[in-house]
PyMOL Python script that loads the backbone (N, CA, C, O; Angstrom):
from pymol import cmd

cmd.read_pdbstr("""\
ATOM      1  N   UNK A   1     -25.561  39.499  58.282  1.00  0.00           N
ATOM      2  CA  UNK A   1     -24.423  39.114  57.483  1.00  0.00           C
ATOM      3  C   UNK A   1     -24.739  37.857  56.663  1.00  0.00           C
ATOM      4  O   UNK A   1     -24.524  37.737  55.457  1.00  0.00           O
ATOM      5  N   UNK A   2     -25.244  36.990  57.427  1.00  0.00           N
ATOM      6  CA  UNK A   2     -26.023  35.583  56.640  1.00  0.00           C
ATOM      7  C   UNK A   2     -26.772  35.631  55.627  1.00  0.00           C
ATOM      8  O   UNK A   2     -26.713  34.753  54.766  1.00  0.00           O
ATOM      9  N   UNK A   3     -27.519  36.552  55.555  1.00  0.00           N
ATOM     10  CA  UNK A   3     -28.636  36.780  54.442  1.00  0.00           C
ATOM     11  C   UNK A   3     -27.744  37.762  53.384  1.00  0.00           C
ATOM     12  O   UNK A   3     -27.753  37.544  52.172  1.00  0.00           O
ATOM     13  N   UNK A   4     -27.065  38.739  53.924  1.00  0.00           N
ATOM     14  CA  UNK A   4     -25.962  39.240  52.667  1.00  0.00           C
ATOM     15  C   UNK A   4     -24.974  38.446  51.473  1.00  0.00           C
ATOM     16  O   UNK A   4     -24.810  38.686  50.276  1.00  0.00           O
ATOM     17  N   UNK A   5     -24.207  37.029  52.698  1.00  0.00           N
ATOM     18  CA  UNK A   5     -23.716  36.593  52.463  1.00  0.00           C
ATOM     19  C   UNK A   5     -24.415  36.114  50.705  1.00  0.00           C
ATOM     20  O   UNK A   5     -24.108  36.324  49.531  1.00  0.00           O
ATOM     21  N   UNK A   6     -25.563  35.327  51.521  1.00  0.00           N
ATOM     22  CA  UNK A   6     -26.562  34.125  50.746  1.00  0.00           C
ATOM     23  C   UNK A   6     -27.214  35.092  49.256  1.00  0.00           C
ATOM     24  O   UNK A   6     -27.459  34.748  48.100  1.00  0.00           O
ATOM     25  N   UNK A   7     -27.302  36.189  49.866  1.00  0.00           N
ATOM     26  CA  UNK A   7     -27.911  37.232  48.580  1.00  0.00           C
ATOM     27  C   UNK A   7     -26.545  37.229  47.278  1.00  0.00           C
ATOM     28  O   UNK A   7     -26.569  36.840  46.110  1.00  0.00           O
ATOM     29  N   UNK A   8     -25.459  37.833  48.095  1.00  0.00           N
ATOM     30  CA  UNK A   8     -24.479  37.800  47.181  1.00  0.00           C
ATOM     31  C   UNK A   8     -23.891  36.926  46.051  1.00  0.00           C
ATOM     32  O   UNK A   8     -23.289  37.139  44.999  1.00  0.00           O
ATOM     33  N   UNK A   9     -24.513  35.408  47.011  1.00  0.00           N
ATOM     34  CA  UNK A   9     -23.777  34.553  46.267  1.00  0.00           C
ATOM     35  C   UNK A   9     -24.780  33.867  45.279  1.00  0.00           C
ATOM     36  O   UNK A   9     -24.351  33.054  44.461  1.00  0.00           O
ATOM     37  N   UNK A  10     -26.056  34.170  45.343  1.00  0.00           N
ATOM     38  CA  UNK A  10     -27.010  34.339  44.388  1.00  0.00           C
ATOM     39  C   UNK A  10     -27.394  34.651  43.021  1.00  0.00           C
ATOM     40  O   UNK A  10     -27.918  34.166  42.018  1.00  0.00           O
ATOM     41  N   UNK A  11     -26.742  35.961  43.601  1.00  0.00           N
ATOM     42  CA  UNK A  11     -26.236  37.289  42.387  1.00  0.00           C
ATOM     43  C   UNK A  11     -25.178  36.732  41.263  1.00  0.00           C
ATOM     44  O   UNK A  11     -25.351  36.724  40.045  1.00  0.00           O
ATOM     45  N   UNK A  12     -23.772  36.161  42.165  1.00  0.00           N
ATOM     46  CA  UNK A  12     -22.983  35.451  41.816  1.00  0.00           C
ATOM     47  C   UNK A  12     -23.295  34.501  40.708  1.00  0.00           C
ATOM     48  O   UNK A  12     -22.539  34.284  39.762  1.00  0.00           O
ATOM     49  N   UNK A  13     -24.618  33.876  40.917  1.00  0.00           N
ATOM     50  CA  UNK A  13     -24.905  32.655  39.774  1.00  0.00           C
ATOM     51  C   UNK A  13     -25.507  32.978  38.569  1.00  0.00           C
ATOM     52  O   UNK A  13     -25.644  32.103  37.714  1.00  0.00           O
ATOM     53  N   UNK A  14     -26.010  34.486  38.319  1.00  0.00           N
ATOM     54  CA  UNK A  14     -26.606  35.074  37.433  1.00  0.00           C
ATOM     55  C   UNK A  14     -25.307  35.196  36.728  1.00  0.00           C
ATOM     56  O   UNK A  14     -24.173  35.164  37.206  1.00  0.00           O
ATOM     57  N   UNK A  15     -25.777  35.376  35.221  1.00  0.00           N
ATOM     58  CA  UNK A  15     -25.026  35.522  33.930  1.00  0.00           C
ATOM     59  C   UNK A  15     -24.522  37.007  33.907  1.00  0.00           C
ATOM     60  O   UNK A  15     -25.095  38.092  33.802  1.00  0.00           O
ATOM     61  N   UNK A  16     -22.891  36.516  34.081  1.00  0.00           N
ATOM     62  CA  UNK A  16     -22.270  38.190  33.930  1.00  0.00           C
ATOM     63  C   UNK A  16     -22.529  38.827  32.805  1.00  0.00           C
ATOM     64  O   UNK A  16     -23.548  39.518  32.818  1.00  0.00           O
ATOM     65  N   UNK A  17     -22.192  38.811  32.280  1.00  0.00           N
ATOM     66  CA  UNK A  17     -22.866  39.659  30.781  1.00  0.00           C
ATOM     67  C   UNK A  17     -24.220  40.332  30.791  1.00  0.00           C
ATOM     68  O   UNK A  17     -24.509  41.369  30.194  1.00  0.00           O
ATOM     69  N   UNK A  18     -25.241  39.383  31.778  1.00  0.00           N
ATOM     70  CA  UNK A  18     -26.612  40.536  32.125  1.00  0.00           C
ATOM     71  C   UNK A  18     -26.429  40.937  32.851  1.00  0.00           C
ATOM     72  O   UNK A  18     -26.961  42.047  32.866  1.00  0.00           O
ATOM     73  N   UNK A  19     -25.648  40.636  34.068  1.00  0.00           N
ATOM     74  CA  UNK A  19     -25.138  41.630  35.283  1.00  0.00           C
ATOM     75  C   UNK A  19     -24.603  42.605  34.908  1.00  0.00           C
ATOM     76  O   UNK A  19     -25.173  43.443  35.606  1.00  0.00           O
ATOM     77  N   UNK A  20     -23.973  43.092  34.361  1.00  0.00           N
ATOM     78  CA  UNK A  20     -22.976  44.358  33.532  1.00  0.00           C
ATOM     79  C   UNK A  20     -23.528  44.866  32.776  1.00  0.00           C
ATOM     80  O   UNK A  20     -23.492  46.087  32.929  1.00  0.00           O
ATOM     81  N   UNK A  21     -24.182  44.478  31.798  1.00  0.00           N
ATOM     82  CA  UNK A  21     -25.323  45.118  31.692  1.00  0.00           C
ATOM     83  C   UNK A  21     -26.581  45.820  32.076  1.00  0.00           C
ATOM     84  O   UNK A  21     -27.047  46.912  31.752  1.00  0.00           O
ATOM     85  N   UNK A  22     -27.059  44.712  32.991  1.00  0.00           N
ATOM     86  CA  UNK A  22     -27.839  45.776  34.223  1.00  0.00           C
ATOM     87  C   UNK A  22     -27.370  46.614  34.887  1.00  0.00           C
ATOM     88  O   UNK A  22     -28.120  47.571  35.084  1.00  0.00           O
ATOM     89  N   UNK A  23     -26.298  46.665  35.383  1.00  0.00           N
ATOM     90  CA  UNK A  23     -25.273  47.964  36.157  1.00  0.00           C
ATOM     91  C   UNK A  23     -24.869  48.982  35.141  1.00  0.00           C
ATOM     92  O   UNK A  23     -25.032  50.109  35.609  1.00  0.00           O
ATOM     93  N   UNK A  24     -24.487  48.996  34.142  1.00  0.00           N
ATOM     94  CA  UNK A  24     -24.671  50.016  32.769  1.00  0.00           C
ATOM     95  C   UNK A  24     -25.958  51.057  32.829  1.00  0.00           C
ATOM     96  O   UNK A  24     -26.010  52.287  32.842  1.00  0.00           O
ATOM     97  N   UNK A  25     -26.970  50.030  32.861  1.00  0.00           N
ATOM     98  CA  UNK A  25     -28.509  50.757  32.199  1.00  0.00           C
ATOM     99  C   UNK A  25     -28.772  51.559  33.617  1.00  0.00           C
ATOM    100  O   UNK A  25     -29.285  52.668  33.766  1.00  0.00           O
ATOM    101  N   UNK A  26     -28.361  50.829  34.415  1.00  0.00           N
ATOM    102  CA  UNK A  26     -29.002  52.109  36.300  1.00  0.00           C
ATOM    103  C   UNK A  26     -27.980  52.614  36.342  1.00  0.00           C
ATOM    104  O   UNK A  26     -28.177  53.428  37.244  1.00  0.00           O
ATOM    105  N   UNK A  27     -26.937  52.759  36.017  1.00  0.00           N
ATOM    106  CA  UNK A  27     -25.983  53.901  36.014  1.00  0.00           C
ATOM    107  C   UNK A  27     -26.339  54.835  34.870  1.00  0.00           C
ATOM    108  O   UNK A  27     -26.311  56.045  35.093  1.00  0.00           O
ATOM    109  N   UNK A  28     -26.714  54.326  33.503  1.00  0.00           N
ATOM    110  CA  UNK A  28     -26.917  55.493  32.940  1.00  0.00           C
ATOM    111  C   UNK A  28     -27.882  56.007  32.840  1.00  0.00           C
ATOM    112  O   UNK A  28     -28.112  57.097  32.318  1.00  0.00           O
ATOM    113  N   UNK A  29     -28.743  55.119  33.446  1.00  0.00           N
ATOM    114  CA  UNK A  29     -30.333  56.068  34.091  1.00  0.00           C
ATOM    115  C   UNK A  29     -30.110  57.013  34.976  1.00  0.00           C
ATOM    116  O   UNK A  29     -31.017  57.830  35.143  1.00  0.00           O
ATOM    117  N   UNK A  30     -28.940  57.142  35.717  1.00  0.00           N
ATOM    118  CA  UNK A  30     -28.842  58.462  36.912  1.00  0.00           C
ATOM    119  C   UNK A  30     -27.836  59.250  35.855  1.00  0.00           C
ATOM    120  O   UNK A  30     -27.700  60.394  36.288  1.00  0.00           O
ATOM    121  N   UNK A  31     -27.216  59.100  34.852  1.00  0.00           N
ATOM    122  CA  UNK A  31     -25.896  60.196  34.110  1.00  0.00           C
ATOM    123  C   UNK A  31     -27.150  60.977  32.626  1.00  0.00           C
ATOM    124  O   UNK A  31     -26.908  62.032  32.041  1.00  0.00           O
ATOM    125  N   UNK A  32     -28.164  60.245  32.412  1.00  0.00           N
ATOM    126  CA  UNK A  32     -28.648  60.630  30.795  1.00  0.00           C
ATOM    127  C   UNK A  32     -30.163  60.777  31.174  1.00  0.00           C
ATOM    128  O   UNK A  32     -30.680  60.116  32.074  1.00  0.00           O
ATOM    129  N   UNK A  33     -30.889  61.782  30.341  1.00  0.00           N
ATOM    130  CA  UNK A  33     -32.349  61.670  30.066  1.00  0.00           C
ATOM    131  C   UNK A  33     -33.164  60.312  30.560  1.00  0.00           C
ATOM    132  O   UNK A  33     -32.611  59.328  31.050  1.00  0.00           O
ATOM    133  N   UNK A  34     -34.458  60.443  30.354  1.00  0.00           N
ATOM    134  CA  UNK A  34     -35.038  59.311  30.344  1.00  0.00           C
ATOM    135  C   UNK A  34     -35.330  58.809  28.929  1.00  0.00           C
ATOM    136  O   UNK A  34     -35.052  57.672  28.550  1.00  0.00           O
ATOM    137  N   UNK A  35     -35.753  59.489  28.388  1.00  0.00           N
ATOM    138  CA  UNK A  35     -35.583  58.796  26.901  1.00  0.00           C
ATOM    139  C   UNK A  35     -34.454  58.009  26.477  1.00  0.00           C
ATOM    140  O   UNK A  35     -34.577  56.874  26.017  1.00  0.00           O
ATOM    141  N   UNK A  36     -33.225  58.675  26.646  1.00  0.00           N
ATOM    142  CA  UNK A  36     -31.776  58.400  26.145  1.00  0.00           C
ATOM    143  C   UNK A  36     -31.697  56.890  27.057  1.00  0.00           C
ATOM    144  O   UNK A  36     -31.617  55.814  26.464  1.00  0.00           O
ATOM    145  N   UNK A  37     -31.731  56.978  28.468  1.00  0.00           N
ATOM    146  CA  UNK A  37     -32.051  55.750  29.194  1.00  0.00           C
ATOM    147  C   UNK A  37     -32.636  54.737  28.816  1.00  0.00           C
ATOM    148  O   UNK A  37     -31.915  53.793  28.492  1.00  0.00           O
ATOM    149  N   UNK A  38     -33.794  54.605  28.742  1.00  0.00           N
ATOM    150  CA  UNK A  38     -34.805  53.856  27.806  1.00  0.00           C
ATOM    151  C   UNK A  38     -34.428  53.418  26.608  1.00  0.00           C
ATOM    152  O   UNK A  38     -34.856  52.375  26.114  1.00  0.00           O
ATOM    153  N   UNK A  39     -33.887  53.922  26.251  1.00  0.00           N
ATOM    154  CA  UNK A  39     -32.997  53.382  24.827  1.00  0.00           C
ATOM    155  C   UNK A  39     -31.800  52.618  24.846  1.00  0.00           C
ATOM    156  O   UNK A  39     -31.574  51.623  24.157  1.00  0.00           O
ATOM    157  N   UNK A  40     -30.893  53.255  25.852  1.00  0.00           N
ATOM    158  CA  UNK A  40     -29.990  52.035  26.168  1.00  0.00           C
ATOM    159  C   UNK A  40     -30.515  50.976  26.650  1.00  0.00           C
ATOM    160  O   UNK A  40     -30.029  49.943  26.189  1.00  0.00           O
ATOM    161  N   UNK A  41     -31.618  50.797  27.676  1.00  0.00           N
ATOM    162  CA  UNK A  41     -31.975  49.619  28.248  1.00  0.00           C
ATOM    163  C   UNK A  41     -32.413  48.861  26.971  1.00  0.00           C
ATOM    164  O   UNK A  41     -31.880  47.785  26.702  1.00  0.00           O
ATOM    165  N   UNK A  42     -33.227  49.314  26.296  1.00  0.00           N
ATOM    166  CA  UNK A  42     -33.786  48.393  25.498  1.00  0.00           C
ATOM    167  C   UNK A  42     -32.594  47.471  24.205  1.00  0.00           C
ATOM    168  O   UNK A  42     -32.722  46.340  23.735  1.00  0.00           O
ATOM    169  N   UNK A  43     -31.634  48.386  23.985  1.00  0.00           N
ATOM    170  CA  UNK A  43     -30.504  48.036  23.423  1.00  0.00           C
ATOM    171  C   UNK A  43     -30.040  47.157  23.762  1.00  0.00           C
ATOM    172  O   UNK A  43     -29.915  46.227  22.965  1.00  0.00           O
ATOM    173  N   UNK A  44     -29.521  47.019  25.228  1.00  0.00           N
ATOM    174  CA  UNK A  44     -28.932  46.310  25.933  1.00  0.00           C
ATOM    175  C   UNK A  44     -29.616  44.893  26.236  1.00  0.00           C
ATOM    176  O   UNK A  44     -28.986  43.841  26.339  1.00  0.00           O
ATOM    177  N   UNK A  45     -31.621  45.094  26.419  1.00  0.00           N
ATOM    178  CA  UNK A  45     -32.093  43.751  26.244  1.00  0.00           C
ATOM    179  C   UNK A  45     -31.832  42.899  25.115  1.00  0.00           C
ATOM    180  O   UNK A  45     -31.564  41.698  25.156  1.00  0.00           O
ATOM    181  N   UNK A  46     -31.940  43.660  24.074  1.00  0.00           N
ATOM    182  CA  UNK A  46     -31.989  42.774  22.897  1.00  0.00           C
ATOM    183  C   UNK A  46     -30.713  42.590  22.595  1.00  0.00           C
ATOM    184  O   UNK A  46     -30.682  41.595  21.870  1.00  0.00           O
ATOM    185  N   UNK A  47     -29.430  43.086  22.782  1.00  0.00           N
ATOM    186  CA  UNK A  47     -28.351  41.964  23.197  1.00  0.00           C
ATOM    187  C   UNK A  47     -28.165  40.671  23.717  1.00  0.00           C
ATOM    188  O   UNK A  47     -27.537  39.673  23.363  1.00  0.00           O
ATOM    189  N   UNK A  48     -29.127  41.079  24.966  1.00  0.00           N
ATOM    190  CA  UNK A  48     -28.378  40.188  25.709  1.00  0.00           C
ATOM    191  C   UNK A  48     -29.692  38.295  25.710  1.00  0.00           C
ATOM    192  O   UNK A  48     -29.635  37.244  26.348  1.00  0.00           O
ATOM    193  N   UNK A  49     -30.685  38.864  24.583  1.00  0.00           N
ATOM    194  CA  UNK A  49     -31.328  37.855  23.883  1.00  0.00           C
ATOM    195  C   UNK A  49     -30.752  37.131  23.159  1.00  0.00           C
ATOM    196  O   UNK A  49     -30.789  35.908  23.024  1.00  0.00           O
ATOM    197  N   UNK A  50     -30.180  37.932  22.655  1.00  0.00           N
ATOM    198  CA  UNK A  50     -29.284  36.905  21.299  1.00  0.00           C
ATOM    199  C   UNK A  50     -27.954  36.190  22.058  1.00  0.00           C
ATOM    200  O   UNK A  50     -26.992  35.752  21.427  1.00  0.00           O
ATOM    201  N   UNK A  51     -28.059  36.157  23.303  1.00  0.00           N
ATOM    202  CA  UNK A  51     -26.367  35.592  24.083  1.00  0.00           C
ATOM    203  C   UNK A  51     -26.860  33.835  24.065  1.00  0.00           C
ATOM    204  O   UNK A  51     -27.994  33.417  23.834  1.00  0.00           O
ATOM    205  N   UNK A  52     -25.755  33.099  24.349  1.00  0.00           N
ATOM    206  CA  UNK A  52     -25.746  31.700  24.772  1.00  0.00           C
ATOM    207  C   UNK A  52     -26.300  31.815  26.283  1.00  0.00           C
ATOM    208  O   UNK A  52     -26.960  30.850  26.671  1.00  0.00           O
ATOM    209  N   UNK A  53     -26.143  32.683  27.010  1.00  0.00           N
ATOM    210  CA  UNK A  53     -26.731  32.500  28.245  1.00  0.00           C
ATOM    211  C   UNK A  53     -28.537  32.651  28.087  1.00  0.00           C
ATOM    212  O   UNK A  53     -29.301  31.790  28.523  1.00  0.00           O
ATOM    213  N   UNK A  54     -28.889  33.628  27.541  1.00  0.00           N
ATOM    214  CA  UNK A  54     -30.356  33.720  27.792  1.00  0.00           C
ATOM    215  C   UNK A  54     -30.943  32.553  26.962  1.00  0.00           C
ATOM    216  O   UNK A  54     -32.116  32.316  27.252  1.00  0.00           O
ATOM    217  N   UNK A  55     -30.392  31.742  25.966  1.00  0.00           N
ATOM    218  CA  UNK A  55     -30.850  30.486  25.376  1.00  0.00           C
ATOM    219  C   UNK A  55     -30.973  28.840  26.198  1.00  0.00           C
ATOM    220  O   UNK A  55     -31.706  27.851  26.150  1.00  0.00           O
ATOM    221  N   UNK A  56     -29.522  29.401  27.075  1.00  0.00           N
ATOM    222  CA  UNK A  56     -29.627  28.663  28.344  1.00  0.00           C
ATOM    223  C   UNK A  56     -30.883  28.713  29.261  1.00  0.00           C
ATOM    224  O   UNK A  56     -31.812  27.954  29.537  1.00  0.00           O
ATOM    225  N   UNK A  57     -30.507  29.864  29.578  1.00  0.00           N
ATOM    226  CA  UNK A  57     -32.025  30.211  30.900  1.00  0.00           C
ATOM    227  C   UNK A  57     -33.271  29.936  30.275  1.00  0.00           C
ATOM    228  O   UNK A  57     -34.016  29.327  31.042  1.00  0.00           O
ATOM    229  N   UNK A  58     -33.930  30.239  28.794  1.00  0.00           N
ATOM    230  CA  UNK A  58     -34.942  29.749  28.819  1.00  0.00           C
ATOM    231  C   UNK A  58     -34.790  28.473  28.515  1.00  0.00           C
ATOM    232  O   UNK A  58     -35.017  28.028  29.641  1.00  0.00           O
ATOM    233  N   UNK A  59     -34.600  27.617  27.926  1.00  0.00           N
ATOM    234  CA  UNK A  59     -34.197  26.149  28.288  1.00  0.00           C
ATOM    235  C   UNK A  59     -34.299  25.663  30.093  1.00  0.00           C
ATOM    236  O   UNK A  59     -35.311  25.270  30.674  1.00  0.00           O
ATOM    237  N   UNK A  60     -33.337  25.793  30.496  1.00  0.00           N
ATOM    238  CA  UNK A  60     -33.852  25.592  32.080  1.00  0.00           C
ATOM    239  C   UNK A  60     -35.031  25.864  32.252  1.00  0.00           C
ATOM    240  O   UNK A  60     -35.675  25.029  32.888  1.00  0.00           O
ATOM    241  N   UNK A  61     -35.540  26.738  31.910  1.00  0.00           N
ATOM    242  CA  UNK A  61     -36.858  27.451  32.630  1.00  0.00           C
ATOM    243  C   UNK A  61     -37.933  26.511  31.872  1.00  0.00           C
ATOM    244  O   UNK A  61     -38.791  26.141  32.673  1.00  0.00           O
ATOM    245  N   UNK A  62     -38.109  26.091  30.762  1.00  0.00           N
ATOM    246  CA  UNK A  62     -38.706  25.633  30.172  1.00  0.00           C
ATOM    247  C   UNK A  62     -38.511  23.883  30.680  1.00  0.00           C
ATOM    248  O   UNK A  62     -39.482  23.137  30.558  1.00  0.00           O
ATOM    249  N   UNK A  63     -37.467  23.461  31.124  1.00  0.00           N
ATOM    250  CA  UNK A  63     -36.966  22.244  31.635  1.00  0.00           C
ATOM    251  C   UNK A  63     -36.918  22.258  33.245  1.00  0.00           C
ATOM    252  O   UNK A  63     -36.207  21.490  33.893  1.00  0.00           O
ATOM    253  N   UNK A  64     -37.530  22.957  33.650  1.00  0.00           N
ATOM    254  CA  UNK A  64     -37.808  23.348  35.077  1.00  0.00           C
ATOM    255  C   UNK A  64     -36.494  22.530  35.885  1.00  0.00           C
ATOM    256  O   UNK A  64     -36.410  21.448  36.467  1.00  0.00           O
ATOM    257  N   UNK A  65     -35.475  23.710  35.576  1.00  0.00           N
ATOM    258  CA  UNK A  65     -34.052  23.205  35.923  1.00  0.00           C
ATOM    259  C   UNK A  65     -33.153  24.253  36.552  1.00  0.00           C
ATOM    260  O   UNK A  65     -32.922  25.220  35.826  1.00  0.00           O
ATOM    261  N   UNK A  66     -32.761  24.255  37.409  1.00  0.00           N
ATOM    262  CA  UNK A  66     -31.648  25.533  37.478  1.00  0.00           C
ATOM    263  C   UNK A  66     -30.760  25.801  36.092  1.00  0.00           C
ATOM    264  O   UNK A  66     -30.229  24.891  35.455  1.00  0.00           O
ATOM    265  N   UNK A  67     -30.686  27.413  35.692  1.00  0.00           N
ATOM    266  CA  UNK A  67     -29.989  27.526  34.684  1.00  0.00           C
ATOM    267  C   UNK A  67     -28.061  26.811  34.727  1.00  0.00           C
ATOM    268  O   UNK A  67     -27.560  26.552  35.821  1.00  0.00           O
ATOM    269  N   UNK A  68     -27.196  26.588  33.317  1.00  0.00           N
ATOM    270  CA  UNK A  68     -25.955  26.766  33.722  1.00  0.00           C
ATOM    271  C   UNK A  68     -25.496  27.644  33.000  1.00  0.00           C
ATOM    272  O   UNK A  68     -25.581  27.517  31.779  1.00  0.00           O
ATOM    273  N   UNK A  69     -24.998  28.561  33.473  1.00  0.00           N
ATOM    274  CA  UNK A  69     -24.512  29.926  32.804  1.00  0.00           C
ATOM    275  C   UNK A  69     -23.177  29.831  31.997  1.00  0.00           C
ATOM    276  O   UNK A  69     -22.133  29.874  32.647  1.00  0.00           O
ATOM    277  N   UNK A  70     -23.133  29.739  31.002  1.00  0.00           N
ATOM    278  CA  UNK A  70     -21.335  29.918  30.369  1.00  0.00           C
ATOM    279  C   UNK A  70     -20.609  31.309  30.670  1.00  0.00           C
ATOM    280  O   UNK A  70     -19.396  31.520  30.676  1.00  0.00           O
ATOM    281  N   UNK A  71     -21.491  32.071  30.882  1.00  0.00           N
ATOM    282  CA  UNK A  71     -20.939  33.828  30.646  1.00  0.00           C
ATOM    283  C   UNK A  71     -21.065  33.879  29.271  1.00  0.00           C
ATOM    284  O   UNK A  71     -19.949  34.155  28.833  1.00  0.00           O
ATOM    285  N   UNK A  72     -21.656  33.784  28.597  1.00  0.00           N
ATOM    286  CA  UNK A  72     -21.445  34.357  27.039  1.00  0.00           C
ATOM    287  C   UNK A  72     -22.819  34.635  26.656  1.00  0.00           C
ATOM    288  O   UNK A  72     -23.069  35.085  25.538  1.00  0.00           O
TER     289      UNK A  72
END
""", "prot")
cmd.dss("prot")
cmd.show_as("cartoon", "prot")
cmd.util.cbc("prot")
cmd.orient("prot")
């Protein structure tokens, strides 16, 4: 339960907007082709490049910092 807990709340600190997005692309990897799949994923990356969050994260990462996520 401890390690669920600690996983969850992990998850929690990641940027919703790539979270929902990642749950999109493996859901529609089990409903569509693989091609058709592959195409949403890649769609969906290059969204979620252009967000205030992934400008964040590489910043942190580059500032060897924990990210702060706005959601956007």
């Amino acid at each position: 339960m401890d390690e669920t807990l600690a996983l969850a709340e992990r998850i929690a600190g990641f940027s919703l907007p790539a979270l929902i997005a990642i749950k999109e692309s493996v859901n529609r990897a089990h409903e569509t082709p693989l091609a058709e799949g592959v195409r949403f994923e890649r769609r969906q990356m290059y969204a979620r490049f252009a967000s205030e969050d992934a400008h964040e994260g590489m910043r942190a990462f580059l500032e060897r910092r924990a990210p702060r996520f706005g959601h956007r």
